[in-house]
mmJSON file of the N, C-alpha and C atoms, coordinates in Angstrom:
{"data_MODEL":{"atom_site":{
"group_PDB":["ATOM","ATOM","ATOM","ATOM","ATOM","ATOM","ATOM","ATOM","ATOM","ATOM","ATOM","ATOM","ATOM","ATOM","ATOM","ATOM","ATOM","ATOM","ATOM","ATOM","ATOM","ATOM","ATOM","ATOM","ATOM","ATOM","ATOM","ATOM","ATOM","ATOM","ATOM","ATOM","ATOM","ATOM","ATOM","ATOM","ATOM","ATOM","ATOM","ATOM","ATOM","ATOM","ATOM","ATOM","ATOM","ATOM","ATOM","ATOM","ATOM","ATOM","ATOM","ATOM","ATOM","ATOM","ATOM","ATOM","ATOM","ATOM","ATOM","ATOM","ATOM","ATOM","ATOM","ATOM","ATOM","ATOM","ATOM","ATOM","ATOM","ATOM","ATOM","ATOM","ATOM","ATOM","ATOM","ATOM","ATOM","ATOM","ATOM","ATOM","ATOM","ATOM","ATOM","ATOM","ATOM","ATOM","ATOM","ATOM","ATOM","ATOM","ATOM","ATOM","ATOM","ATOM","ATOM","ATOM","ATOM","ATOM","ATOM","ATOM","ATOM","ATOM","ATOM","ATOM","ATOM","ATOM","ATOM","ATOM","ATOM","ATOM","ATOM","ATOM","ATOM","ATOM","ATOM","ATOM","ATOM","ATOM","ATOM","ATOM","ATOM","ATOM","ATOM","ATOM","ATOM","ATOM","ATOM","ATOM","ATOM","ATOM","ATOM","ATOM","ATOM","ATOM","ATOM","ATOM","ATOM","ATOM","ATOM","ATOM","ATOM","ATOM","ATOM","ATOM","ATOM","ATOM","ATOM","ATOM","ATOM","ATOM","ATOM","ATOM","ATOM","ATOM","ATOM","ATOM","ATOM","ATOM","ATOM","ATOM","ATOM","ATOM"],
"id":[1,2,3,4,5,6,7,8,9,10,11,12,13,14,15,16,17,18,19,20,21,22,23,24,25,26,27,28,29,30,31,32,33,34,35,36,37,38,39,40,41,42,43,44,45,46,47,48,49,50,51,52,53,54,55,56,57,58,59,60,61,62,63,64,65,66,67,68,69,70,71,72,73,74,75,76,77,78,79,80,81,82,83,84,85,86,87,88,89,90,91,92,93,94,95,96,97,98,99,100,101,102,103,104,105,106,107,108,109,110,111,112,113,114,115,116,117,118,119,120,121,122,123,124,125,126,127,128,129,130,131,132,133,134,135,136,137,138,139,140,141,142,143,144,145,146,147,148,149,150,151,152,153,154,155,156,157,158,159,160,161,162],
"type_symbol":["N","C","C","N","C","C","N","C","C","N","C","C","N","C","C","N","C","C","N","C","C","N","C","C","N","C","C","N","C","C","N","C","C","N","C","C","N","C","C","N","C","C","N","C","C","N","C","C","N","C","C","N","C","C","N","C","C","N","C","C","N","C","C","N","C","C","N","C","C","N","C","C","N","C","C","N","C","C","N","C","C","N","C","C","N","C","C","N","C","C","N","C","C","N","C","C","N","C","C","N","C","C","N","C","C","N","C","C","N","C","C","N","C","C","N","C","C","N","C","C","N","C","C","N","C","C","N","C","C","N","C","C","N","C","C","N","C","C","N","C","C","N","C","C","N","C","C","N","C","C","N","C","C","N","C","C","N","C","C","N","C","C"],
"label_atom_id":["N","CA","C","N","CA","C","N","CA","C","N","CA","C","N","CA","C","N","CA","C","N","CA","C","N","CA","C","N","CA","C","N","CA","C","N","CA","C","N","CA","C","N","CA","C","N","CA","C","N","CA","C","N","CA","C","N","CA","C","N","CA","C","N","CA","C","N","CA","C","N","CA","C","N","CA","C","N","CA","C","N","CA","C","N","CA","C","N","CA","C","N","CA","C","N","CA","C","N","CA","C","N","CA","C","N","CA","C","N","CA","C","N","CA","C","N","CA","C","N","CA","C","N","CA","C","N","CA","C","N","CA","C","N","CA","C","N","CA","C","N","CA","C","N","CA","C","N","CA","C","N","CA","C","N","CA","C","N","CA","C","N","CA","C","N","CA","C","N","CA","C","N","CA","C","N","CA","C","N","CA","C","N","CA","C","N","CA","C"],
"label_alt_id":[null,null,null,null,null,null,null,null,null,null,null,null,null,null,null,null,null,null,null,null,null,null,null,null,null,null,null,null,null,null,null,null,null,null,null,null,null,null,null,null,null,null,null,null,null,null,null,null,null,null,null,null,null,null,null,null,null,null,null,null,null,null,null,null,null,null,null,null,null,null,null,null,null,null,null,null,null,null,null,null,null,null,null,null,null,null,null,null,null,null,null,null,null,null,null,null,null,null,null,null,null,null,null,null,null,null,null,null,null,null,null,null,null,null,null,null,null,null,null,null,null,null,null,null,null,null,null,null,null,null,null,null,null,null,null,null,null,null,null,null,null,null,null,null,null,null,null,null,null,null,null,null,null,null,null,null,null,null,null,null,null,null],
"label_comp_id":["UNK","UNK","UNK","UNK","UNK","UNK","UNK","UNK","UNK","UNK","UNK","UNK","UNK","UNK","UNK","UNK","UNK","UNK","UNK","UNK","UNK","UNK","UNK","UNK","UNK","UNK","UNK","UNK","UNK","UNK","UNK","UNK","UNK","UNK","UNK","UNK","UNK","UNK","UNK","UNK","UNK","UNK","UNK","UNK","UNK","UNK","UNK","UNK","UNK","UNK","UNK","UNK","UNK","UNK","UNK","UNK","UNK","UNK","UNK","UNK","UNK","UNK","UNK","UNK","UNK","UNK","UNK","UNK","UNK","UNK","UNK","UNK","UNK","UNK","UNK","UNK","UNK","UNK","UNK","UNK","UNK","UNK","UNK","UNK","UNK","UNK","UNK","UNK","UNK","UNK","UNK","UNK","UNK","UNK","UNK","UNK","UNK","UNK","UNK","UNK","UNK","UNK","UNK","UNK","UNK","UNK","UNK","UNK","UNK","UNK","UNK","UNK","UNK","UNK","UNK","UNK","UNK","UNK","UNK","UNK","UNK","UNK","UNK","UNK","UNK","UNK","UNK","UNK","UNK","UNK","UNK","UNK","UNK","UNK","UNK","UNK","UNK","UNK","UNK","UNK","UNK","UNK","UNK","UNK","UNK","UNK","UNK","UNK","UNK","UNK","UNK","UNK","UNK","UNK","UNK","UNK","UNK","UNK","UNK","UNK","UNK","UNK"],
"label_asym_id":["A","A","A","A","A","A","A","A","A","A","A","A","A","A","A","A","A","A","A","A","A","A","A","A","A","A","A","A","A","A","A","A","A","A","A","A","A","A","A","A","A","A","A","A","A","A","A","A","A","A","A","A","A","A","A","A","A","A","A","A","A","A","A","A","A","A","A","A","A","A","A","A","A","A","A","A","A","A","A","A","A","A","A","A","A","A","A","A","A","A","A","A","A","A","A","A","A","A","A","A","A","A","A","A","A","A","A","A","A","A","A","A","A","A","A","A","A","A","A","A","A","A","A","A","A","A","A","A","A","A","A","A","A","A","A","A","A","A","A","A","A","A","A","A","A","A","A","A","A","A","A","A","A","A","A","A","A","A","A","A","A","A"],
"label_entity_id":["1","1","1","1","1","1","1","1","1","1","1","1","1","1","1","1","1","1","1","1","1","1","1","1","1","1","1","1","1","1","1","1","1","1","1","1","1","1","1","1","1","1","1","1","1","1","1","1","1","1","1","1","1","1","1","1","1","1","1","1","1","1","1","1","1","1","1","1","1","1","1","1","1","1","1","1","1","1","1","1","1","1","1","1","1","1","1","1","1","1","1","1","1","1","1","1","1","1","1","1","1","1","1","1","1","1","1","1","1","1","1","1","1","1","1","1","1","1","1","1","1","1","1","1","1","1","1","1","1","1","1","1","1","1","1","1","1","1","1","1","1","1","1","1","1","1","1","1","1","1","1","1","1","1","1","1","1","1","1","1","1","1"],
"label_seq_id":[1,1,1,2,2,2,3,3,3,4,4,4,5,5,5,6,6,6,7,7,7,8,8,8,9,9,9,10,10,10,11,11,11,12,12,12,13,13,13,14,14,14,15,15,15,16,16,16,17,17,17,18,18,18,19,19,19,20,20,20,21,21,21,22,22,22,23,23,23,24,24,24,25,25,25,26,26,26,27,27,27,28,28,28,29,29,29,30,30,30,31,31,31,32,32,32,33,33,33,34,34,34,35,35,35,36,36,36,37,37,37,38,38,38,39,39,39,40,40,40,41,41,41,42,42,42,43,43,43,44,44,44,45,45,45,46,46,46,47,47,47,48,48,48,49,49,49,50,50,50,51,51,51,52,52,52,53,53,53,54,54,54],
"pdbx_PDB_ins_code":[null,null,null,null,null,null,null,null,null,null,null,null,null,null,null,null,null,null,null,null,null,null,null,null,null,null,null,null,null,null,null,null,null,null,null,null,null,null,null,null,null,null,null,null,null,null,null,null,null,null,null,null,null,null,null,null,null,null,null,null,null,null,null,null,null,null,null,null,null,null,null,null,null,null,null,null,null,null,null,null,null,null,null,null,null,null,null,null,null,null,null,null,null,null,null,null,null,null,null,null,null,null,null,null,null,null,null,null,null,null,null,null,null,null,null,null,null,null,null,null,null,null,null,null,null,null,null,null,null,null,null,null,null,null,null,null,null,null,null,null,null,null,null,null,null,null,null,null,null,null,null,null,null,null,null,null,null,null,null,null,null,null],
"Cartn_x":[122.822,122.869,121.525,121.237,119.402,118.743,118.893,117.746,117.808,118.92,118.977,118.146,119.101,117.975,115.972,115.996,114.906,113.783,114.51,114.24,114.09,115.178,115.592,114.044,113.97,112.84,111.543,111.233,109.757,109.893,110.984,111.011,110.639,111.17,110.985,109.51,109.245,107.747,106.762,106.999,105.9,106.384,107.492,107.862,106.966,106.716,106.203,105.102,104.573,103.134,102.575,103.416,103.083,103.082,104.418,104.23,102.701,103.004,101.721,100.389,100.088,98.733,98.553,99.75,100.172,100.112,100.226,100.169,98.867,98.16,96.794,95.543,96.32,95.056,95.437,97.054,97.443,96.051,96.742,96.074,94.484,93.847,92.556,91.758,92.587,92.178,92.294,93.576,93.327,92.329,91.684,91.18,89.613,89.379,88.347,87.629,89.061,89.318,88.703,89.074,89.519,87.591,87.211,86.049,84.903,85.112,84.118,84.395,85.392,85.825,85.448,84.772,84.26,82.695,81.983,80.527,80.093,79.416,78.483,77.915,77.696,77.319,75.381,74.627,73.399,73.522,73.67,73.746,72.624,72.097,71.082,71.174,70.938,71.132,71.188,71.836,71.7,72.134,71.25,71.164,71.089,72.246,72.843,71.609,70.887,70.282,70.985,71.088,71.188,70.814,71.061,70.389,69.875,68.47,67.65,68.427,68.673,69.002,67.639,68.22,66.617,66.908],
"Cartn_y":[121.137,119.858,119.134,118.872,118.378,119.171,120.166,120.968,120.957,120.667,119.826,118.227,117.434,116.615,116.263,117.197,117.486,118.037,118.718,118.992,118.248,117.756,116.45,115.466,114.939,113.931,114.145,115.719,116.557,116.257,116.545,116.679,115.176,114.231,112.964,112.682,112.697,112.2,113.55,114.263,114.678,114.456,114.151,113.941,112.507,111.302,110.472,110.167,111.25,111.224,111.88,113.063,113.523,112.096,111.243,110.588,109.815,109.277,108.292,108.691,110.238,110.668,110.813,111.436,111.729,110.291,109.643,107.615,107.7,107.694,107.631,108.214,109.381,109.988,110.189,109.851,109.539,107.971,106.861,106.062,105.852,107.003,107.222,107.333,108.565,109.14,107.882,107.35,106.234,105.36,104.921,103.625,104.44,105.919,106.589,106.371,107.235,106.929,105.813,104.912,103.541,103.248,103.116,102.788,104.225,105.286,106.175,105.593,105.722,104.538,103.39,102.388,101.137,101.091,102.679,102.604,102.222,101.354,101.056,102.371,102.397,103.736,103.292,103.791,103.288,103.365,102.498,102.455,101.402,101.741,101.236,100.336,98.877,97.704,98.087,97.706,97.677,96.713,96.135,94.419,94.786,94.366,95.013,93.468,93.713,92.933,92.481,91.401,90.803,90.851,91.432,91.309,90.146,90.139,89.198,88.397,87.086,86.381,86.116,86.072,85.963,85.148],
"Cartn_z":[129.204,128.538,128.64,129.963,130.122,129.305,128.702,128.276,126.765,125.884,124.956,124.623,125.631,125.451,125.353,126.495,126.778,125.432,124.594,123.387,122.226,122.47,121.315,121.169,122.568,123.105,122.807,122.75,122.47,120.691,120.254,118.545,118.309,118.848,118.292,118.471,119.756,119.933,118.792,119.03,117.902,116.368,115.964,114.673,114.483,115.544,115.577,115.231,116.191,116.13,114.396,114.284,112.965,111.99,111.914,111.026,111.028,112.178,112.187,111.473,111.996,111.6,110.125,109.511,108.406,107.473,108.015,107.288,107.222,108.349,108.565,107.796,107.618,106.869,105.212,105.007,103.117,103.255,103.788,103.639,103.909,104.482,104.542,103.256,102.909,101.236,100.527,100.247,99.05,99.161,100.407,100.375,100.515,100.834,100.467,98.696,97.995,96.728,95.923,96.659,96.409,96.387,97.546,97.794,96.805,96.7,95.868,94.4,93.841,92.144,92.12,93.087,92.851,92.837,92.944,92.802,91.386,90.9,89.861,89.759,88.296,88.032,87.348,87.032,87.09,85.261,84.352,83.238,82.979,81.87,81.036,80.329,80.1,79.642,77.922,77.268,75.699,75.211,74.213,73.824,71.984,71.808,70.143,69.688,68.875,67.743,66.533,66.289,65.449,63.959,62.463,61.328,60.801,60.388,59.804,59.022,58.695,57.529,56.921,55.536,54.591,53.812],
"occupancy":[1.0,1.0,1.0,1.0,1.0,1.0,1.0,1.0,1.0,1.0,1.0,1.0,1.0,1.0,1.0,1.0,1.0,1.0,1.0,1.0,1.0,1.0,1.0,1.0,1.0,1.0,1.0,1.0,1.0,1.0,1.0,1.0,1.0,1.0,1.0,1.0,1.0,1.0,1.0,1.0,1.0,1.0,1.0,1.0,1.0,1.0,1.0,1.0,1.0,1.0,1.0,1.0,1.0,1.0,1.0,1.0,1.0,1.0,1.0,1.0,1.0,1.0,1.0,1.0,1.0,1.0,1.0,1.0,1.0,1.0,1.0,1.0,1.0,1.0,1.0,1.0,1.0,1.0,1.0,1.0,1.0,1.0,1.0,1.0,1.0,1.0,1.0,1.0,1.0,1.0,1.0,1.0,1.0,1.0,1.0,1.0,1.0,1.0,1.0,1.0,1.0,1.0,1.0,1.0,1.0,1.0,1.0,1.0,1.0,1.0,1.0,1.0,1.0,1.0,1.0,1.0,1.0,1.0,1.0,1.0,1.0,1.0,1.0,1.0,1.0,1.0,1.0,1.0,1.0,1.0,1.0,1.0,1.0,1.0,1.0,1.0,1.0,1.0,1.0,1.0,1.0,1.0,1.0,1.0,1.0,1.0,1.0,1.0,1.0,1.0,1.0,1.0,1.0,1.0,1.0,1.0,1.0,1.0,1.0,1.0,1.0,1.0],
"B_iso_or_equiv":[0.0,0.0,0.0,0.0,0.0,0.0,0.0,0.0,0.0,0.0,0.0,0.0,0.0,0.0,0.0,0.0,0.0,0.0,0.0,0.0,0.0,0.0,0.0,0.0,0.0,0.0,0.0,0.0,0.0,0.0,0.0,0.0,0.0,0.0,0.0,0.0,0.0,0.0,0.0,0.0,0.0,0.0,0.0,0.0,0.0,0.0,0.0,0.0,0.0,0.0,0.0,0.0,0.0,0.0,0.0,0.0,0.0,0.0,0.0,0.0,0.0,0.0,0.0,0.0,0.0,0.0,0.0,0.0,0.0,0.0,0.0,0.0,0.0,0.0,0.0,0.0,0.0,0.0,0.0,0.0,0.0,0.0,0.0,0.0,0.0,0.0,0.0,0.0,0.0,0.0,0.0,0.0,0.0,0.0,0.0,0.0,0.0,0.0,0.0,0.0,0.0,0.0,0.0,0.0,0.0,0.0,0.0,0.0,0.0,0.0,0.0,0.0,0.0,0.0,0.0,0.0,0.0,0.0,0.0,0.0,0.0,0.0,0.0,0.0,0.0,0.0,0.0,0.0,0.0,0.0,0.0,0.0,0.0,0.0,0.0,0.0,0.0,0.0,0.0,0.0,0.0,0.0,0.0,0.0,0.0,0.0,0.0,0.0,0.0,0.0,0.0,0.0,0.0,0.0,0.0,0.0,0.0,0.0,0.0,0.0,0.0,0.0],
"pdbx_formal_charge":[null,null,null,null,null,null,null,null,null,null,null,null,null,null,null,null,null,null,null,null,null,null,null,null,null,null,null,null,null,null,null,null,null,null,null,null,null,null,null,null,null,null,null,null,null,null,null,null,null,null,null,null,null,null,null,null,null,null,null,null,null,null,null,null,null,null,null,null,null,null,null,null,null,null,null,null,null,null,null,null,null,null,null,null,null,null,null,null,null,null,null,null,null,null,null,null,null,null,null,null,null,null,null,null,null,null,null,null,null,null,null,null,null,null,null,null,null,null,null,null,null,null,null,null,null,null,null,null,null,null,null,null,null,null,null,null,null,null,null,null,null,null,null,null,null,null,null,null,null,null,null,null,null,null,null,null,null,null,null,null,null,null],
"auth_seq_id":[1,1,1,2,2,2,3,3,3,4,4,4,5,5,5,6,6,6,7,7,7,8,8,8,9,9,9,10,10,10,11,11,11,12,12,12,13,13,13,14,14,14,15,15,15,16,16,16,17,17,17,18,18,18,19,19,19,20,20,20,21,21,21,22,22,22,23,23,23,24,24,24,25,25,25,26,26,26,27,27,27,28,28,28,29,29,29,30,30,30,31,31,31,32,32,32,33,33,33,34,34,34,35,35,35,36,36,36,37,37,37,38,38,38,39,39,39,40,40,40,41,41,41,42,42,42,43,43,43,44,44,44,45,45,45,46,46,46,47,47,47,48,48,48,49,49,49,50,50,50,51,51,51,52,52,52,53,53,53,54,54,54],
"auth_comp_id":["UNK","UNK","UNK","UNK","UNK","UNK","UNK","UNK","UNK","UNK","UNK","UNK","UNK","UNK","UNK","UNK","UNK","UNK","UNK","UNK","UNK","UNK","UNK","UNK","UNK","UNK","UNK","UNK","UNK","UNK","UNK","UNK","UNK","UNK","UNK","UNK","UNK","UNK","UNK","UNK","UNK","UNK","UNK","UNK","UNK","UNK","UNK","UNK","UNK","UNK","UNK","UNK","UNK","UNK","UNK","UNK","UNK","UNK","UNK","UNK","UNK","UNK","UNK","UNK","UNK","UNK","UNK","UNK","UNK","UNK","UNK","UNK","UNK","UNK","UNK","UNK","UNK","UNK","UNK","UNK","UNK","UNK","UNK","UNK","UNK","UNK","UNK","UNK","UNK","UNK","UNK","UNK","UNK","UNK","UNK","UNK","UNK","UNK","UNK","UNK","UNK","UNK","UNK","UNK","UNK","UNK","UNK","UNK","UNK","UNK","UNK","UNK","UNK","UNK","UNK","UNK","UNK","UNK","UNK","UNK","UNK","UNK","UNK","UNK","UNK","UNK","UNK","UNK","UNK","UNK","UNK","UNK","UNK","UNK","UNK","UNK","UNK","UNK","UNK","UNK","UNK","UNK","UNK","UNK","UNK","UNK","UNK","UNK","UNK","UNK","UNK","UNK","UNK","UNK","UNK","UNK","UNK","UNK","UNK","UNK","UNK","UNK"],
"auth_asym_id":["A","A","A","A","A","A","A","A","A","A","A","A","A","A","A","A","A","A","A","A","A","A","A","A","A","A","A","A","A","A","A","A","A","A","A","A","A","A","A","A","A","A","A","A","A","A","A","A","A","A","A","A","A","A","A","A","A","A","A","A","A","A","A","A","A","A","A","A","A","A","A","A","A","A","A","A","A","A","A","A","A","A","A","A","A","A","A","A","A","A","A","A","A","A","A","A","A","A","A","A","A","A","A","A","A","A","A","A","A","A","A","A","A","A","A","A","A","A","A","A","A","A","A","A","A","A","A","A","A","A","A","A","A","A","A","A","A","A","A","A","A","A","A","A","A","A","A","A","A","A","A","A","A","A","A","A","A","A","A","A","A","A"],
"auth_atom_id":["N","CA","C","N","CA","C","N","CA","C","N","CA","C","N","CA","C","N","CA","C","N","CA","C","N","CA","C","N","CA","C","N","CA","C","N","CA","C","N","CA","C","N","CA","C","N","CA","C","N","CA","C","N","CA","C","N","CA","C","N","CA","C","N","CA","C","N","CA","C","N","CA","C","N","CA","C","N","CA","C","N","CA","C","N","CA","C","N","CA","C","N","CA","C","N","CA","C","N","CA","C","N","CA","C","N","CA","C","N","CA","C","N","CA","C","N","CA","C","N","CA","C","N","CA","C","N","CA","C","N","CA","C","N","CA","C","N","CA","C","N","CA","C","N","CA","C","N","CA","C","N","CA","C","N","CA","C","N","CA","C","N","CA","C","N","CA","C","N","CA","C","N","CA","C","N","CA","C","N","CA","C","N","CA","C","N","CA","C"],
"pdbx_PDB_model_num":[1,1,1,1,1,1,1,1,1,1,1,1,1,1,1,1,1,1,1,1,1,1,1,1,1,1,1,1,1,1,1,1,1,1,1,1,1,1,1,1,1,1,1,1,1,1,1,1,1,1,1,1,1,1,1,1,1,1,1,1,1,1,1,1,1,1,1,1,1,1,1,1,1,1,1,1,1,1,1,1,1,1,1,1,1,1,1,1,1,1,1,1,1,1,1,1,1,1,1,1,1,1,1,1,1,1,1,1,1,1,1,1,1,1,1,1,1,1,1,1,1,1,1,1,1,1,1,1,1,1,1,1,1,1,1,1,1,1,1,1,1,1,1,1,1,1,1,1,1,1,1,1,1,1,1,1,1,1,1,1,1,1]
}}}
């Protein structure tokens, strides 16, 4: 019977820990993501002209 539990207790704490890390590093990527998609990209100014009135 102890040796059940004893088992039980090991599954939880690492099911735990898995989650946690597993949060940790989904939410790593997005806010990685997150932060590489907000670089300015180096684009070249273009200033549309206007036609002459005559």
């Amino acid at each position: 019977m102890m040796g059940s539990v004893k088992s039980q207790w090991v599954f939880w704490c690492l099911l735990k820990k898995f989650t946690r890390y597993s949060l940790t590093l989904l939410l790593s990527a997005v806010m990685l993501a997150d932060a590489v998609g907000a670089t300015p990209r180096n684009r070249g100014l273009q200033i549309a002209q206007q036609p002459e009135t005559t």
